[in-house]
MDTraj code that builds the backbone (N, CA, C; nanometers):
import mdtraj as md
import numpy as np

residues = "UNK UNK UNK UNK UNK UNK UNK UNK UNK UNK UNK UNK UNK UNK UNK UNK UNK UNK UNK UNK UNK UNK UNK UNK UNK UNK UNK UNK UNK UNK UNK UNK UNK UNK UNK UNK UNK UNK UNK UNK UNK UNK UNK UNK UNK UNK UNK UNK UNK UNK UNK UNK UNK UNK UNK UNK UNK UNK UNK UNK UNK UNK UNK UNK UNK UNK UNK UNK UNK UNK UNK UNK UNK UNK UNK UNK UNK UNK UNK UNK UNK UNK UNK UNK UNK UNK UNK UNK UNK UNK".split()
xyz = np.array([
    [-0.8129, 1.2457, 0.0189],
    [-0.7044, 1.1493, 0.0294],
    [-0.5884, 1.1880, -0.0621],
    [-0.6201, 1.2354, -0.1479],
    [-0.4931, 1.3066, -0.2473],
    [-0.4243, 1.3765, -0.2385],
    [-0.4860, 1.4901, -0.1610],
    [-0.4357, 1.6167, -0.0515],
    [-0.2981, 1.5185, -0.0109],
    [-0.3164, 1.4410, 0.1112],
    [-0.2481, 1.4002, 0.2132],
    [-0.1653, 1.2848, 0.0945],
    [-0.1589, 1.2764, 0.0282],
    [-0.0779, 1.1799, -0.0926],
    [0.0422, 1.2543, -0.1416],
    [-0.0238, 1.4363, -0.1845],
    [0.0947, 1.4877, -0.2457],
    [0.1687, 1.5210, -0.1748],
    [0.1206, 1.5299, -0.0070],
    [0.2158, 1.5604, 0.0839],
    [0.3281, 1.5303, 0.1553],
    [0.2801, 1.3542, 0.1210],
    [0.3596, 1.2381, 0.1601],
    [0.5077, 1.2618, 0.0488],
    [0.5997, 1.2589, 0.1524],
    [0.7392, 1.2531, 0.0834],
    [0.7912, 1.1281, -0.0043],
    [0.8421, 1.1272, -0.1075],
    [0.8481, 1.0076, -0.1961],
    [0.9734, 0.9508, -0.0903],
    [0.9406, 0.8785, -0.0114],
    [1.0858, 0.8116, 0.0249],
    [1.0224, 0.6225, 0.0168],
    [1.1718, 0.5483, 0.0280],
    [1.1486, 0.4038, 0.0467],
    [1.1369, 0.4041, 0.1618],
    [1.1952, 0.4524, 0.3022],
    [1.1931, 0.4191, 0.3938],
    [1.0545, 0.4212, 0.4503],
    [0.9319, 0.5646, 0.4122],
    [0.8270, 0.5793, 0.4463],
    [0.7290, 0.4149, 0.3834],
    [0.7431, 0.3554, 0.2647],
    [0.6654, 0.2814, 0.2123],
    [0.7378, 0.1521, 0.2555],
    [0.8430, 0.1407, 0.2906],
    [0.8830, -0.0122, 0.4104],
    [0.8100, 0.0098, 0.5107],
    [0.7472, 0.1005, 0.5507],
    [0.6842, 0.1278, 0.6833],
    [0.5228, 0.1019, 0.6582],
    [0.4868, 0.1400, 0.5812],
    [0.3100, 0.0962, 0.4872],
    [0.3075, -0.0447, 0.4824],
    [0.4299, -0.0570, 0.3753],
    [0.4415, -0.1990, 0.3864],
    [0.4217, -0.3257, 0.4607],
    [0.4724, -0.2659, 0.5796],
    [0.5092, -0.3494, 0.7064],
    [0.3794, -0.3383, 0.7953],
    [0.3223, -0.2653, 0.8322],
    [0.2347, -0.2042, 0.9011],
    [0.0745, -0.2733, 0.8524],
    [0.0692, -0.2107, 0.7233],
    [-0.0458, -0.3032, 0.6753],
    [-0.0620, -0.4483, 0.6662],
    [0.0283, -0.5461, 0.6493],
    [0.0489, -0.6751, 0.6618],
    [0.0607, -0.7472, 0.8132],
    [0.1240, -0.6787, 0.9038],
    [0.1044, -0.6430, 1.0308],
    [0.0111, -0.6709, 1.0731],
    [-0.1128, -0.6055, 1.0639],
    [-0.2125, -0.5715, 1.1028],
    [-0.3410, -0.6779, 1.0646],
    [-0.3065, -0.7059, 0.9025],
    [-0.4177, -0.8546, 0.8992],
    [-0.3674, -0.9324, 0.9124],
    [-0.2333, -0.9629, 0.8992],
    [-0.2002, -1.1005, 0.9913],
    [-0.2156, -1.1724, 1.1073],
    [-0.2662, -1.0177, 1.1746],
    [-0.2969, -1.0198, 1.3615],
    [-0.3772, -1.0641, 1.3188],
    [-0.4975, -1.0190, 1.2632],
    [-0.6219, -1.0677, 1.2401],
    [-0.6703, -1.2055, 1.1723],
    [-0.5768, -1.2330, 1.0747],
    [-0.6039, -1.3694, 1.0575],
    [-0.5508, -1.4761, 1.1582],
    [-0.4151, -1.4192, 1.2116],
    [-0.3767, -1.5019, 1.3522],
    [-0.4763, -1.5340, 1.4097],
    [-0.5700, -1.4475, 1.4949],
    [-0.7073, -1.3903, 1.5429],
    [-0.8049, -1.5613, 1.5270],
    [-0.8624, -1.5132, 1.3918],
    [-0.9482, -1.6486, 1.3273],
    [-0.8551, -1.7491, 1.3502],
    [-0.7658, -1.7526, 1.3171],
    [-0.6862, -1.8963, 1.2799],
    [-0.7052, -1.9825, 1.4168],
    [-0.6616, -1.9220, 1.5465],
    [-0.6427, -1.9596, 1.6802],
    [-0.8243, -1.9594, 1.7221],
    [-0.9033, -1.8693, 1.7180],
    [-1.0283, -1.9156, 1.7674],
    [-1.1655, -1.9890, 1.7308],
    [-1.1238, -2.0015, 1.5550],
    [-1.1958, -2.0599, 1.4751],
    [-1.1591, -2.2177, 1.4406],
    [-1.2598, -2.2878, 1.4972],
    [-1.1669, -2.4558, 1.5095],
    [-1.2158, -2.4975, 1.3511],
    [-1.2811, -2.4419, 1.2402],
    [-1.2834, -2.5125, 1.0803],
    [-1.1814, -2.4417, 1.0378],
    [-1.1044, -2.3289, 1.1043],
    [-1.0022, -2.2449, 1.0053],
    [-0.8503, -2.2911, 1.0635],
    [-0.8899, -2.3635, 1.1509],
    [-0.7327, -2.3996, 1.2128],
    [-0.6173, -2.4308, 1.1674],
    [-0.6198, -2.4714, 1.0359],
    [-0.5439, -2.5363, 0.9404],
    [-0.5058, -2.4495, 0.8494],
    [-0.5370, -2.3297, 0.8098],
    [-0.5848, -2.2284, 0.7123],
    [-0.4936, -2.1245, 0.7175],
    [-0.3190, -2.1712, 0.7030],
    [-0.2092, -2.0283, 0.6934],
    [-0.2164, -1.9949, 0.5733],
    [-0.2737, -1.9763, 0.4516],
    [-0.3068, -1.9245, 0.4116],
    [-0.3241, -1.7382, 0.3876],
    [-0.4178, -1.7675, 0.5008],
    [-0.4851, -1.6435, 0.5157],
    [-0.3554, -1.5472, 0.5565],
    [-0.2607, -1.5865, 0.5639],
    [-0.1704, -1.5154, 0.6261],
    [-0.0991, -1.4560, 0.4946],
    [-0.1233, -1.5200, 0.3565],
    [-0.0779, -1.4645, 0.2420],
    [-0.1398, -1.3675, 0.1726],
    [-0.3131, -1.3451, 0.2046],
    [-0.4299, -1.3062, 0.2364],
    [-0.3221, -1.1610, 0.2990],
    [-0.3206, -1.1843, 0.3866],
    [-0.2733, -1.0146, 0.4290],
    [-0.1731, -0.9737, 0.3502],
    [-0.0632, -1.0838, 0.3299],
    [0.0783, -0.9646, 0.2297],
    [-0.0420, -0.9353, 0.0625],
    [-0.1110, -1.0046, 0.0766],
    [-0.1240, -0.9919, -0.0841],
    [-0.1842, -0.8414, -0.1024],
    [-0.2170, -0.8055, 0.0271],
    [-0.3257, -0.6640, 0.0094],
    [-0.1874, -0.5637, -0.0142],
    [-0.0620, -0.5899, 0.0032],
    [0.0481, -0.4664, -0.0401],
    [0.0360, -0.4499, -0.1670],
    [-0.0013, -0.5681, -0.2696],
    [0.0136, -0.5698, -0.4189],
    [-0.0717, -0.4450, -0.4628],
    [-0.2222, -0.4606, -0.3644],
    [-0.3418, -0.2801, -0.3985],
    [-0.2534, -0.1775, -0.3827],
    [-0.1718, -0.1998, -0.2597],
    [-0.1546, -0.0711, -0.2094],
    [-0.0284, 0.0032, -0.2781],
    [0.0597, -0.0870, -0.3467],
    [0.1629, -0.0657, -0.4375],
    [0.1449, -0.0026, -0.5550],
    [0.0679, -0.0474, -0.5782],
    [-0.0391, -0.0106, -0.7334],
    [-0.0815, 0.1243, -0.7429],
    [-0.1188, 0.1527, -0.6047],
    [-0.2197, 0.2659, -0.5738],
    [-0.1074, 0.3885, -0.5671],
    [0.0132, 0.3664, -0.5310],
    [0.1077, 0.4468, -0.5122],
    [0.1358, 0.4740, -0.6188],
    [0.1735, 0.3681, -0.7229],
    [0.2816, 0.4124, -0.8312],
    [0.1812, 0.4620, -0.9309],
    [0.0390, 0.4650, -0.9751],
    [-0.0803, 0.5286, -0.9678],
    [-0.0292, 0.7066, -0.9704],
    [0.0229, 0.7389, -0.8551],
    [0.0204, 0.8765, -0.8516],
    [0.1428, 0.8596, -0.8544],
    [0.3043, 0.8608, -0.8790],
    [0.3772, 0.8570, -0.9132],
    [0.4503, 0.9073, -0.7834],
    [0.4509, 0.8210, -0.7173],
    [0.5423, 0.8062, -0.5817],
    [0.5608, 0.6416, -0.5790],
    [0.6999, 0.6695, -0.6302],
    [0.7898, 0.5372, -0.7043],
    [0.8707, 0.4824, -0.6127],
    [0.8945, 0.5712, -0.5232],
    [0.9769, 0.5057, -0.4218],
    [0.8811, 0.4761, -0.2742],
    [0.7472, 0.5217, -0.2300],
    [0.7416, 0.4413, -0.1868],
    [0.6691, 0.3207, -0.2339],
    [0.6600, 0.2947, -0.3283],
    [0.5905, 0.1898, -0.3836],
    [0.7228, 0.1038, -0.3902],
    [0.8175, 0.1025, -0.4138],
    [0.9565, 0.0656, -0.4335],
    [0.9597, -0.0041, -0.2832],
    [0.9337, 0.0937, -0.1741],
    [0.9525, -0.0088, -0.0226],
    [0.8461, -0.0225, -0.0092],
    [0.7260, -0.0292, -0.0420],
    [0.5907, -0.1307, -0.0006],
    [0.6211, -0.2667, -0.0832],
    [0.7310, -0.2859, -0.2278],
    [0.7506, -0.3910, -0.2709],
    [0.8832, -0.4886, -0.1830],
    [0.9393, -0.4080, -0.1178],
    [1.0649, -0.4800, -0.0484],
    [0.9872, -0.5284, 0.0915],
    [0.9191, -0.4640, 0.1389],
    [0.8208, -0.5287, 0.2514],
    [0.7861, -0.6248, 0.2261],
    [0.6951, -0.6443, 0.1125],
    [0.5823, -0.7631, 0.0607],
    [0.6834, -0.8995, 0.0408],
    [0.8394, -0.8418, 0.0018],
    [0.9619, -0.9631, -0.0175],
    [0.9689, -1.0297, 0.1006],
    [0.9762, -0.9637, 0.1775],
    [1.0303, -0.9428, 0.2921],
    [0.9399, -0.9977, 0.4176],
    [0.8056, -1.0063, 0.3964],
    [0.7167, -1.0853, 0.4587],
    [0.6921, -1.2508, 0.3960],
    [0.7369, -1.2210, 0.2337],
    [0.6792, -1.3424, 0.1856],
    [0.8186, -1.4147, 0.2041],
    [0.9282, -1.3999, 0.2656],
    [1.0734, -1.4711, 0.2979],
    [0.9872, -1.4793, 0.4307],
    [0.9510, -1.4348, 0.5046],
    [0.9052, -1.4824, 0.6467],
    [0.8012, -1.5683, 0.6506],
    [0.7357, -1.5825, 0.5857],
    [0.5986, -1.7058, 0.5669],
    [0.6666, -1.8137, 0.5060],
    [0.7625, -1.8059, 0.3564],
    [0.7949, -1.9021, 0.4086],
    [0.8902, -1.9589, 0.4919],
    [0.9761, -1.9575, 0.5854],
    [1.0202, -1.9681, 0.6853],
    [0.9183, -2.0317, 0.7435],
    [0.8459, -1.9808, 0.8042],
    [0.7525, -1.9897, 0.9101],
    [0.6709, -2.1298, 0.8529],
    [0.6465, -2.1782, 0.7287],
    [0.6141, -2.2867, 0.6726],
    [0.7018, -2.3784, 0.6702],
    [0.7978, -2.3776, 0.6277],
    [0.9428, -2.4545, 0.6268],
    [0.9757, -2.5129, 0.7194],
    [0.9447, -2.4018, 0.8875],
    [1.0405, -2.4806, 0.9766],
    [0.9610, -2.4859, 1.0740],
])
top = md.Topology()
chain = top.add_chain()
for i, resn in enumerate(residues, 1):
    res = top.add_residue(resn, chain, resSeq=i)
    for name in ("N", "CA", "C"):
        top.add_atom(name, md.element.get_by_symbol(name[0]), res)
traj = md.Trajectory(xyz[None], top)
């Protein structure tokens, strides 16, 4: 996994894309539960549950000193948590 780490180009644009992608992806999934599970129905939550997993993955970056994309995996995580709340709000 380190191999393919040093290879990765330090850009923001690549880690808005991690960013986005990973949160993406368990949100489907808690969408998923939320809609077919009738004790979790109530439970958006879980939807903070997915941005919160950028906070590992941010960590994990700046870890090996690729600052910028950790820099746009943090503007993502903004950037979802302005959309939840929205999505709570209105």
């Amino acid at each position: 996994m380190n191999d393919k780490l040093r290879k990765l180009n330090d850009s923001v644009w690549i880690g808005l894309g991690i960013g986005l992608f990973i949160p993406a992806i368990l949100c489907g999934i808690a969408w998923y539960i939320i809609h077919h599970v009738a004790s979790l129905s109530k439970a958006d939550l879980l939807y903070i549950g997915g941005i919160a997993v950028n906070a590992y993955v941010m960590q994990y970056f700046f870890k090996y000193n690729k600052l910028n994309i950790g820099r746009g995996i943090l503007a993502a995580t903004f950037l979802c948590a302005f959309i939840f709340f929205g999505y709570k709000v209105f």
